[in-house]
PDB file of N, CA, C, O and CB in Angstrom:
ATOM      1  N   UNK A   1     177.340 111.905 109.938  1.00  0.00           N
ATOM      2  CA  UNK A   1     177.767 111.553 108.604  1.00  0.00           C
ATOM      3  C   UNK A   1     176.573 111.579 107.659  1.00  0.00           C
ATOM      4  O   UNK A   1     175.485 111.230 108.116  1.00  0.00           O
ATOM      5  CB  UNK A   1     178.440 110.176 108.595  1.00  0.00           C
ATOM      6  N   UNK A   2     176.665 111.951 106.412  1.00  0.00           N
ATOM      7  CA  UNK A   2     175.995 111.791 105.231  1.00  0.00           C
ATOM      8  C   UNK A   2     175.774 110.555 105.167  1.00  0.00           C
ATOM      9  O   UNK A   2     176.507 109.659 105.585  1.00  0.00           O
ATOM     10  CB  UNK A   2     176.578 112.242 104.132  1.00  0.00           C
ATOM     11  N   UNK A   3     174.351 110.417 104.433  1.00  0.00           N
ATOM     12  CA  UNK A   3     173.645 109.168 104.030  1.00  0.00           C
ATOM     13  C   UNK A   3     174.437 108.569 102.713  1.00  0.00           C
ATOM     14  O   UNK A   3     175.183 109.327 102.092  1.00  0.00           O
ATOM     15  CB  UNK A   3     171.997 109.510 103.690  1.00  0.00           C
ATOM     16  N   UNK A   4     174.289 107.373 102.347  1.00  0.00           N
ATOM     17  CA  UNK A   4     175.054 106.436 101.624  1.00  0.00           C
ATOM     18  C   UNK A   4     174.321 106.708 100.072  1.00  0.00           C
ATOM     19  O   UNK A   4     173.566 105.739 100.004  1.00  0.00           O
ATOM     20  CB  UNK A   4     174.923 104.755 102.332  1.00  0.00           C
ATOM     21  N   UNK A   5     174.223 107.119  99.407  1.00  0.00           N
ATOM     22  CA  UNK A   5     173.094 106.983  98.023  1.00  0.00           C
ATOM     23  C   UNK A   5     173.593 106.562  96.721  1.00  0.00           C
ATOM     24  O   UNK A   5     174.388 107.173  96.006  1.00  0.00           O
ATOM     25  CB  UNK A   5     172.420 108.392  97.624  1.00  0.00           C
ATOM     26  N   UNK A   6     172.949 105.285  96.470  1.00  0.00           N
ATOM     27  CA  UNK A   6     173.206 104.675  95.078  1.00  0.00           C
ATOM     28  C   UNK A   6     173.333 106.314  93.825  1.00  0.00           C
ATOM     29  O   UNK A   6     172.352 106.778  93.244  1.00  0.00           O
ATOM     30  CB  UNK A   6     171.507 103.358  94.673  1.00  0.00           C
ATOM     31  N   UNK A   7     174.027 106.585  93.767  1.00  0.00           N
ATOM     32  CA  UNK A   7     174.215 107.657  92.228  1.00  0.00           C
ATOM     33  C   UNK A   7     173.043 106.867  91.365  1.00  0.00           C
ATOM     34  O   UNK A   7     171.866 107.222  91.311  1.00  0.00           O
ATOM     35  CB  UNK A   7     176.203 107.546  91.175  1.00  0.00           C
ATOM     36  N   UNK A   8     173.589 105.784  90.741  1.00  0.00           N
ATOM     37  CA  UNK A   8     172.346 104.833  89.760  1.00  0.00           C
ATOM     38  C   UNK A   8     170.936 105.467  90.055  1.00  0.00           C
ATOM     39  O   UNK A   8     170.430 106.392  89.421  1.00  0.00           O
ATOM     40  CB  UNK A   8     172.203 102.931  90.283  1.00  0.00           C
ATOM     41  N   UNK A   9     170.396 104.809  91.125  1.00  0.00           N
ATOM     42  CA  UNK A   9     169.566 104.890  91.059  1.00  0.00           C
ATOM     43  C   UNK A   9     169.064 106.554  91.687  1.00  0.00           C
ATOM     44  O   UNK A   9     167.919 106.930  91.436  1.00  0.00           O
ATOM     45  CB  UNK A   9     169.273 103.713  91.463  1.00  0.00           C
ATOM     46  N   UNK A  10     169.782 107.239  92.296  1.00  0.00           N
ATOM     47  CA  UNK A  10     169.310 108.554  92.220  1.00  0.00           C
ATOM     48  C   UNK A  10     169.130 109.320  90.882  1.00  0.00           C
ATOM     49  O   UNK A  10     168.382 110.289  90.757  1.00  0.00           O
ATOM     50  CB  UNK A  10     170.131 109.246  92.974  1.00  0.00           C
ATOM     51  N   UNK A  11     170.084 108.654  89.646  1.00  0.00           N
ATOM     52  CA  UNK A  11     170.001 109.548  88.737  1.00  0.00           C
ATOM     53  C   UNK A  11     168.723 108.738  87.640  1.00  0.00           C
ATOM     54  O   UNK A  11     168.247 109.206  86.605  1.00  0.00           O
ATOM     55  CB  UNK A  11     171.647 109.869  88.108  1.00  0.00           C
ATOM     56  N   UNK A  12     168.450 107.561  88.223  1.00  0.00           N
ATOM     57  CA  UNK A  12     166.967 107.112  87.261  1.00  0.00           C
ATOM     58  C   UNK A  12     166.301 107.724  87.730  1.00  0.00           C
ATOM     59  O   UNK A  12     165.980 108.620  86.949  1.00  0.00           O
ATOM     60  CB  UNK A  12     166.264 105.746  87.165  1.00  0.00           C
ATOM     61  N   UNK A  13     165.507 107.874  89.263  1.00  0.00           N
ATOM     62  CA  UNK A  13     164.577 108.831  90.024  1.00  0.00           C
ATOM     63  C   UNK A  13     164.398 110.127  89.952  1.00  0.00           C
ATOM     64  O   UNK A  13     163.296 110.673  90.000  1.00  0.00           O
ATOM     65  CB  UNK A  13     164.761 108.792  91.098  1.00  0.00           C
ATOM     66  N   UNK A  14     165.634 110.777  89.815  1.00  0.00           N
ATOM     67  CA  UNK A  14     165.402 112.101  88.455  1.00  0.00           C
ATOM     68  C   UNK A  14     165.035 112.009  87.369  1.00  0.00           C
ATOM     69  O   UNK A  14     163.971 112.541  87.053  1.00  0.00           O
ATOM     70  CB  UNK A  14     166.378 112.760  87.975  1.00  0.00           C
ATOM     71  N   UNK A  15     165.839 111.266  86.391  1.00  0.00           N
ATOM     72  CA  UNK A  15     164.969 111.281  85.024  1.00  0.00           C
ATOM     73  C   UNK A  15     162.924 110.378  85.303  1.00  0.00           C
ATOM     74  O   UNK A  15     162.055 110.424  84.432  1.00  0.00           O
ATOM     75  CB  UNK A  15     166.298 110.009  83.621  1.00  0.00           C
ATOM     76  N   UNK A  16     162.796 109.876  86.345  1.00  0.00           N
ATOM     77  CA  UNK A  16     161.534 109.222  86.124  1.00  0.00           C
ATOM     78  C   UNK A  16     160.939 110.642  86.239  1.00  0.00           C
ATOM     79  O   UNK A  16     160.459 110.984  85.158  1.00  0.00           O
ATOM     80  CB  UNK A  16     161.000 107.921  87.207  1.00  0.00           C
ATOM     81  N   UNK A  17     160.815 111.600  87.224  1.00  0.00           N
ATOM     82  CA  UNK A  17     160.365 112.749  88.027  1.00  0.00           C
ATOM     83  C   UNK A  17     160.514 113.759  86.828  1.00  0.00           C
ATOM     84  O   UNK A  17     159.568 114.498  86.554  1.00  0.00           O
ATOM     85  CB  UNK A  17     161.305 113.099  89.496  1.00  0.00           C
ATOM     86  N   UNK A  18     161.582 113.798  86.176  1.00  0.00           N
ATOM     87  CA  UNK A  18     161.294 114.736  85.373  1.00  0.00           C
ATOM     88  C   UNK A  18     160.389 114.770  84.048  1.00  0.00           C
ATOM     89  O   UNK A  18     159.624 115.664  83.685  1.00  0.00           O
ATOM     90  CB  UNK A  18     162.329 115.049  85.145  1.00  0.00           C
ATOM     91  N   UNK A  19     160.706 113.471  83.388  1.00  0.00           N
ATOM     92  CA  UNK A  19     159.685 112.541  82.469  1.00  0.00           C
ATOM     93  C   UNK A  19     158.267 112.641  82.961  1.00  0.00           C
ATOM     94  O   UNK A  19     157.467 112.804  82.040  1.00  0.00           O
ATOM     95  CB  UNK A  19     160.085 110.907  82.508  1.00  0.00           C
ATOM     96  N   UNK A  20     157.636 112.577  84.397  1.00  0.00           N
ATOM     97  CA  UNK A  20     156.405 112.728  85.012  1.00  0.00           C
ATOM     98  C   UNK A  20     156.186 113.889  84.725  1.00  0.00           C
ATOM     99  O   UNK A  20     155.117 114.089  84.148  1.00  0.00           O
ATOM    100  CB  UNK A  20     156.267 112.470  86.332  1.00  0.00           C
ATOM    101  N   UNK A  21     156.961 114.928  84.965  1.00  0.00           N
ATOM    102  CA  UNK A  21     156.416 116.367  85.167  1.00  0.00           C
ATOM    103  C   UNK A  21     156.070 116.883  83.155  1.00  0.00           C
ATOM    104  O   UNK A  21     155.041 117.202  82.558  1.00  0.00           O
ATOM    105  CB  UNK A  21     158.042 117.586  86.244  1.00  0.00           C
ATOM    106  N   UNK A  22     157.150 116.762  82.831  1.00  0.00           N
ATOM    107  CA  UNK A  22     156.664 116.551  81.011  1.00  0.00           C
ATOM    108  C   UNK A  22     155.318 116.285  80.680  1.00  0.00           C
ATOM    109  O   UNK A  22     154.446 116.964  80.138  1.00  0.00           O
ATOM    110  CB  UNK A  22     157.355 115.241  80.247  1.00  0.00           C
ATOM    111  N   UNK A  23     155.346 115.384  81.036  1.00  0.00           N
ATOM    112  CA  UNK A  23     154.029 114.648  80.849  1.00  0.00           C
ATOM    113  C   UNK A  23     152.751 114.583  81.351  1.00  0.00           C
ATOM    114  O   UNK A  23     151.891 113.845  80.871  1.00  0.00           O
ATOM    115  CB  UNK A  23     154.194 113.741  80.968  1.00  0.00           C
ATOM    116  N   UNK A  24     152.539 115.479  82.501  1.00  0.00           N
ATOM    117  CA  UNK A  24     152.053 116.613  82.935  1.00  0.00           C
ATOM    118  C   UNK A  24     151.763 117.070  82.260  1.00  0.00           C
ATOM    119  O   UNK A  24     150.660 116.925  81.733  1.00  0.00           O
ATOM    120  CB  UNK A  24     152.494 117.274  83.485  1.00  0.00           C
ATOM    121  N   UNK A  25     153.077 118.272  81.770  1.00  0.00           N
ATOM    122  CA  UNK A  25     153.136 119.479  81.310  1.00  0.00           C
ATOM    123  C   UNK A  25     152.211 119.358  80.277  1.00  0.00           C
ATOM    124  O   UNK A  25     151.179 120.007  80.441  1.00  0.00           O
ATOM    125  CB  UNK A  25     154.428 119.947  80.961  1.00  0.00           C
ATOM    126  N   UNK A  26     152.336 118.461  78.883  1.00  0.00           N
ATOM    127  CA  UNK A  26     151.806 117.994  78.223  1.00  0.00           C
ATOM    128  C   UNK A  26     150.139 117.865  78.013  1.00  0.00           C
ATOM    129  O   UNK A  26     149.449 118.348  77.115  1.00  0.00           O
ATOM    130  CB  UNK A  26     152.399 117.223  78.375  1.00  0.00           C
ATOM    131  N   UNK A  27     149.746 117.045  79.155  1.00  0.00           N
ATOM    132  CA  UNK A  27     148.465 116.358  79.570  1.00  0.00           C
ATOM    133  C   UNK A  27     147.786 117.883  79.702  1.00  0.00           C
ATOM    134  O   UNK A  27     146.748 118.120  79.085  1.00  0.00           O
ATOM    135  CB  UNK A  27     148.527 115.210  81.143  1.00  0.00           C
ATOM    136  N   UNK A  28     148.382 118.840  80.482  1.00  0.00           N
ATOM    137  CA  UNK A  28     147.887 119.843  80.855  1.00  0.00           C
ATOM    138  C   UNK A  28     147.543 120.845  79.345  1.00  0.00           C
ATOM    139  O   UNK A  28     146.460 121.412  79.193  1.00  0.00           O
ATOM    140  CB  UNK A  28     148.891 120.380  81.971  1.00  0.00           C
ATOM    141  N   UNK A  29     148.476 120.903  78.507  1.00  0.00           N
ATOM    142  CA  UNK A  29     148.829 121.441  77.105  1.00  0.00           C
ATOM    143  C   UNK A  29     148.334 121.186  76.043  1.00  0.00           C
ATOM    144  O   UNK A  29     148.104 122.057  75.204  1.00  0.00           O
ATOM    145  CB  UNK A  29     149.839 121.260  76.780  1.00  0.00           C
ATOM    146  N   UNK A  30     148.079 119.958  75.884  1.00  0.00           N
ATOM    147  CA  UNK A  30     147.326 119.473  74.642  1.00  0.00           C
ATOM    148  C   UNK A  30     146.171 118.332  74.961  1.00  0.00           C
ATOM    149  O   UNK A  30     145.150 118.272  74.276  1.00  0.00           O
ATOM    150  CB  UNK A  30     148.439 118.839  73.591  1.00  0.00           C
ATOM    151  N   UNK A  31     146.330 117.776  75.643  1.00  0.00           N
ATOM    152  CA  UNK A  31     145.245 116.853  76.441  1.00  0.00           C
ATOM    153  C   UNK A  31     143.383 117.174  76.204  1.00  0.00           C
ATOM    154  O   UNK A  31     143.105 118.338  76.493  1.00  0.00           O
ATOM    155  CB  UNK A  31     145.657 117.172  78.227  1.00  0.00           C
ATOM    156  N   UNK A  32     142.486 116.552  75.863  1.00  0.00           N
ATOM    157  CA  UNK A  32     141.465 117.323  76.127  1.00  0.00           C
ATOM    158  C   UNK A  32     140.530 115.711  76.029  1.00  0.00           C
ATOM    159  O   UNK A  32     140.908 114.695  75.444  1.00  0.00           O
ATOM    160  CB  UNK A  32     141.187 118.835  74.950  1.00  0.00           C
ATOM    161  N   UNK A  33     139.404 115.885  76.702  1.00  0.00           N
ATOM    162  CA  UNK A  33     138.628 114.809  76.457  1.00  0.00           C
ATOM    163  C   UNK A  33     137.845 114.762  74.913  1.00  0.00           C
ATOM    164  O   UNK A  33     138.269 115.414  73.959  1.00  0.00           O
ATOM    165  CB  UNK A  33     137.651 114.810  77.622  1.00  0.00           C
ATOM    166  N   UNK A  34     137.086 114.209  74.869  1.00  0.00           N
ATOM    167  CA  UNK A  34     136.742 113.824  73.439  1.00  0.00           C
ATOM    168  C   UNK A  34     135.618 114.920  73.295  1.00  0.00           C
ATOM    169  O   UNK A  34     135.574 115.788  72.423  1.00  0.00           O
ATOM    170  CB  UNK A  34     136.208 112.105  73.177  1.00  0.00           C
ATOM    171  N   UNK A  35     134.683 114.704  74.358  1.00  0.00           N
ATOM    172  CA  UNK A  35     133.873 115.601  74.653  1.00  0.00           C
ATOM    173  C   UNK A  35     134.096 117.231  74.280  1.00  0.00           C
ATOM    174  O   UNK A  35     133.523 117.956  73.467  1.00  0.00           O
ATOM    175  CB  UNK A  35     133.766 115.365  75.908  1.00  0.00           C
ATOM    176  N   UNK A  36     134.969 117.433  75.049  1.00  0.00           N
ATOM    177  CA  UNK A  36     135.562 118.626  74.890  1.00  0.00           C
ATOM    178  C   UNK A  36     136.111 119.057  73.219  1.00  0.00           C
ATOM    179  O   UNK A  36     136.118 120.239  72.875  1.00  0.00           O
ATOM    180  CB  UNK A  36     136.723 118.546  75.936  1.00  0.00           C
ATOM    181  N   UNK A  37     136.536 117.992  72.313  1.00  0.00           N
ATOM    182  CA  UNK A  37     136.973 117.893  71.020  1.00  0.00           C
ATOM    183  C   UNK A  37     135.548 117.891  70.205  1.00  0.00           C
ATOM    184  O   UNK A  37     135.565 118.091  68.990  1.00  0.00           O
ATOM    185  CB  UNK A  37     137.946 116.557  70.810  1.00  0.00           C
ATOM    186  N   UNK A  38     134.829 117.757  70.611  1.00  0.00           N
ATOM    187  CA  UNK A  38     133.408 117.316  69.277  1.00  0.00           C
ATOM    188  C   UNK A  38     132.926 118.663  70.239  1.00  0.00           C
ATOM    189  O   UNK A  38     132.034 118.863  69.415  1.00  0.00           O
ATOM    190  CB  UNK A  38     132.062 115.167  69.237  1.00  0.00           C
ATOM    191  N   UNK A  39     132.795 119.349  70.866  1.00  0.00           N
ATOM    192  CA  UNK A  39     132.633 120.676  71.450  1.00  0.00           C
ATOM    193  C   UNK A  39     132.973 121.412  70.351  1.00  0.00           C
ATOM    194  O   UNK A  39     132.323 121.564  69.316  1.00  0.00           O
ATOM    195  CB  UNK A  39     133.457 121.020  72.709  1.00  0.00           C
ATOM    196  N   UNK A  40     134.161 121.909  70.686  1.00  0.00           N
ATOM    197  CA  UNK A  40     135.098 122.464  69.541  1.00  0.00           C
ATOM    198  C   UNK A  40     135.151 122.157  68.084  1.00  0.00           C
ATOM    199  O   UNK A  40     135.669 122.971  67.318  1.00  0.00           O
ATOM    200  CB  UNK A  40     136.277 122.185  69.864  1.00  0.00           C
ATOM    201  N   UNK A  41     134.674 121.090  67.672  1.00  0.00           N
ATOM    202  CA  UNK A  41     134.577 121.028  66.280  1.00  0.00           C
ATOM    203  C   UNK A  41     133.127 121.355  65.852  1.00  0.00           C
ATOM    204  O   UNK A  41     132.863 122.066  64.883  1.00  0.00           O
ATOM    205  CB  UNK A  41     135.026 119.665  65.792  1.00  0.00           C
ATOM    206  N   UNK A  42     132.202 120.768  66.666  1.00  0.00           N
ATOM    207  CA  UNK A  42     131.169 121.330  66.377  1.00  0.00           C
ATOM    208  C   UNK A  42     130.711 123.100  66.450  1.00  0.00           C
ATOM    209  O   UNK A  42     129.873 123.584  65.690  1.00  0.00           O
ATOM    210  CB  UNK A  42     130.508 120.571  67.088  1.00  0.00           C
ATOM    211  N   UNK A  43     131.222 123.648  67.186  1.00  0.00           N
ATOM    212  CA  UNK A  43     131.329 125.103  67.069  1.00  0.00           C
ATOM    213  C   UNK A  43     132.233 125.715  66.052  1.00  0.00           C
ATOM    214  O   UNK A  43     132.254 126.923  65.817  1.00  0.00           O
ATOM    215  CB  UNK A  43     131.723 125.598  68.280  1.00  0.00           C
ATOM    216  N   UNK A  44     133.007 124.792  65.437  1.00  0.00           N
ATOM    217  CA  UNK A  44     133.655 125.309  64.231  1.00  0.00           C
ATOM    218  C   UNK A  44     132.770 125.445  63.018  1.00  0.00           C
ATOM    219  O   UNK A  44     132.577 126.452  62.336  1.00  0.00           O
ATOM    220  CB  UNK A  44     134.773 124.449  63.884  1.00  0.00           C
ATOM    221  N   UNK A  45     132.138 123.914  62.846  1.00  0.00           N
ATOM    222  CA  UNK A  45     131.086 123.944  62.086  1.00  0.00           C
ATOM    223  C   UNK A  45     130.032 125.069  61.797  1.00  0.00           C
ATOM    224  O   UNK A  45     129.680 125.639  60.764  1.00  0.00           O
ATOM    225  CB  UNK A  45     130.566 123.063  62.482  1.00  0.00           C
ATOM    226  N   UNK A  46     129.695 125.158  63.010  1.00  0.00           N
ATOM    227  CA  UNK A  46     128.666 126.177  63.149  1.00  0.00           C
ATOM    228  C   UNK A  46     129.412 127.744  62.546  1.00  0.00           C
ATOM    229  O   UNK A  46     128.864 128.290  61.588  1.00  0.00           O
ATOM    230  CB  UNK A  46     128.165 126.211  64.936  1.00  0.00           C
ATOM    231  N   UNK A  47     130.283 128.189  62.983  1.00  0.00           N
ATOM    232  CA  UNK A  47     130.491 129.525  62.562  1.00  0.00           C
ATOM    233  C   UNK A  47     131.261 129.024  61.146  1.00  0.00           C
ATOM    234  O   UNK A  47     131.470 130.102  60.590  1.00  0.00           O
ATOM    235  CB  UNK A  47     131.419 130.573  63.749  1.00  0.00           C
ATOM    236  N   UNK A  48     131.648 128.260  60.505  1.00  0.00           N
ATOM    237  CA  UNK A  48     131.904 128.490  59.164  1.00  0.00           C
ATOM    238  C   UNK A  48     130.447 128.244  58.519  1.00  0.00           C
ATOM    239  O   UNK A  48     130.072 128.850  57.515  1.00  0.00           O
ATOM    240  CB  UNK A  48     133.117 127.519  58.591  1.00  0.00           C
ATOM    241  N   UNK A  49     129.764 127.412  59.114  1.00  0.00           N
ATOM    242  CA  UNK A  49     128.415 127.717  58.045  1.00  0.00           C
ATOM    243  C   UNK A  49     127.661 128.714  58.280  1.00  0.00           C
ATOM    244  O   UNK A  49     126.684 128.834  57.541  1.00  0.00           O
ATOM    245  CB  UNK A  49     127.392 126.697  57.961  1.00  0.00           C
ATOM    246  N   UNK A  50     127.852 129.631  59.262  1.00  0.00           N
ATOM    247  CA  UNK A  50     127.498 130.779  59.407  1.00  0.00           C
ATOM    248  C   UNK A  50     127.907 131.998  58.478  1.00  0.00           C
ATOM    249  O   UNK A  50     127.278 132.716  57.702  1.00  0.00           O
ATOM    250  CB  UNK A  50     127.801 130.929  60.516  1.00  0.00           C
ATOM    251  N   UNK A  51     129.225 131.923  58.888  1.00  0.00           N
ATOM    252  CA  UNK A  51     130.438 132.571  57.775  1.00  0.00           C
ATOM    253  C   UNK A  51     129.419 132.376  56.013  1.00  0.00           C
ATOM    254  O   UNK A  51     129.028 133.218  55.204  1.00  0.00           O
ATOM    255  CB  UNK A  51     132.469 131.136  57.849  1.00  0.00           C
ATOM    256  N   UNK A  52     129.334 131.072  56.052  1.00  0.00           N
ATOM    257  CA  UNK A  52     129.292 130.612  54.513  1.00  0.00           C
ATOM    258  C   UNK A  52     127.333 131.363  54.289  1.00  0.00           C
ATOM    259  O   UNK A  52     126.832 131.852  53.277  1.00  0.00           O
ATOM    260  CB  UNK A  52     129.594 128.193  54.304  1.00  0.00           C
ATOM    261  N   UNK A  53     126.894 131.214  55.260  1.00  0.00           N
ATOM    262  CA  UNK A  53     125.645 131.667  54.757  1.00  0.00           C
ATOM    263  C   UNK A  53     125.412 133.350  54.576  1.00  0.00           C
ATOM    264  O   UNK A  53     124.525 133.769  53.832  1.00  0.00           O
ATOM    265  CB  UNK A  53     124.616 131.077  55.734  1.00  0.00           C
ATOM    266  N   UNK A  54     126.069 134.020  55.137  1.00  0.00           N
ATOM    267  CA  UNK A  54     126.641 135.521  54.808  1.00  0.00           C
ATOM    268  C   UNK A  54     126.790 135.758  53.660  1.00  0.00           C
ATOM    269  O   UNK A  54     126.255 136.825  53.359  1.00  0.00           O
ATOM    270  CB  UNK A  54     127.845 135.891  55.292  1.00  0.00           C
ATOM    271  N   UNK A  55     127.402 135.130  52.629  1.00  0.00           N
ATOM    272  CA  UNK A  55     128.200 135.096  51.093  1.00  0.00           C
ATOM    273  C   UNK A  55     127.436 135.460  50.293  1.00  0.00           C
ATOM    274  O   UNK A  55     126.297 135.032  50.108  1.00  0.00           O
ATOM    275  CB  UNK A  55     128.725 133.826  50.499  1.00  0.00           C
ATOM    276  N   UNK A  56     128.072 136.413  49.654  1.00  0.00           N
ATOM    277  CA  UNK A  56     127.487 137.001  48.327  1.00  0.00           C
ATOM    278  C   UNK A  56     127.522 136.557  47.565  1.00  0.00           C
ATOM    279  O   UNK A  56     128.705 136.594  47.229  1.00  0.00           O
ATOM    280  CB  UNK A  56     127.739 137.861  47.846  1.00  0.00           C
ATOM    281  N   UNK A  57     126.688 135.755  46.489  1.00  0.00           N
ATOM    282  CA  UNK A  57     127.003 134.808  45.025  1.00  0.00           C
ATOM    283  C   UNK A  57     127.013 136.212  44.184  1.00  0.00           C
ATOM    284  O   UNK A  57     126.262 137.177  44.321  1.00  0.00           O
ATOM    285  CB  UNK A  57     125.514 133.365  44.385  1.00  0.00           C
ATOM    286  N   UNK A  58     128.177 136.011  43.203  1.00  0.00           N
ATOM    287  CA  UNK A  58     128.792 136.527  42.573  1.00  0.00           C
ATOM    288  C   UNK A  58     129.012 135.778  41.341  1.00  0.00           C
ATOM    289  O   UNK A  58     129.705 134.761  41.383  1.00  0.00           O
ATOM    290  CB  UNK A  58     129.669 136.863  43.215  1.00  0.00           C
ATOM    291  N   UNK A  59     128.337 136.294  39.923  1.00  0.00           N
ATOM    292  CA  UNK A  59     129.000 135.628  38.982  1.00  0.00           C
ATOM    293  C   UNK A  59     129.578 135.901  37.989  1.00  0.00           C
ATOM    294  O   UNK A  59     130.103 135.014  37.317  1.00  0.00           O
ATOM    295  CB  UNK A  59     128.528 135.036  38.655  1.00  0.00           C
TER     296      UNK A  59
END
């Protein structure tokens, strides 16, 4: 015979599992340490003032 299983609580243990994997998905997607963020902004910096020191004054 088949095992006995609360429906209830099988169908919270899906939504927890799927909510985990989201959130994952997520962590994996947009997630970044701070480190990694002042990385990236600081190399932004750098090539727009790079960009900006290129410029032709024009008047």
């Amino acid at each position: 015979m088949a095992e006995i299983v609360n429906l209830r609580t099988a169908k919270k243990q899906a939504a927890r599992k799927a909510a985990r994997a989201q959130g994952d998905a997520n962590a994996a997607k947009f997630g970044r340490s701070k480190a990694e963020k002042d990385l990236a902004r600081a190399r932004s910096d750098k090539a727009e003032r790079d960009l900006d020191a290129h410029k032709r004054e024009t008047d």
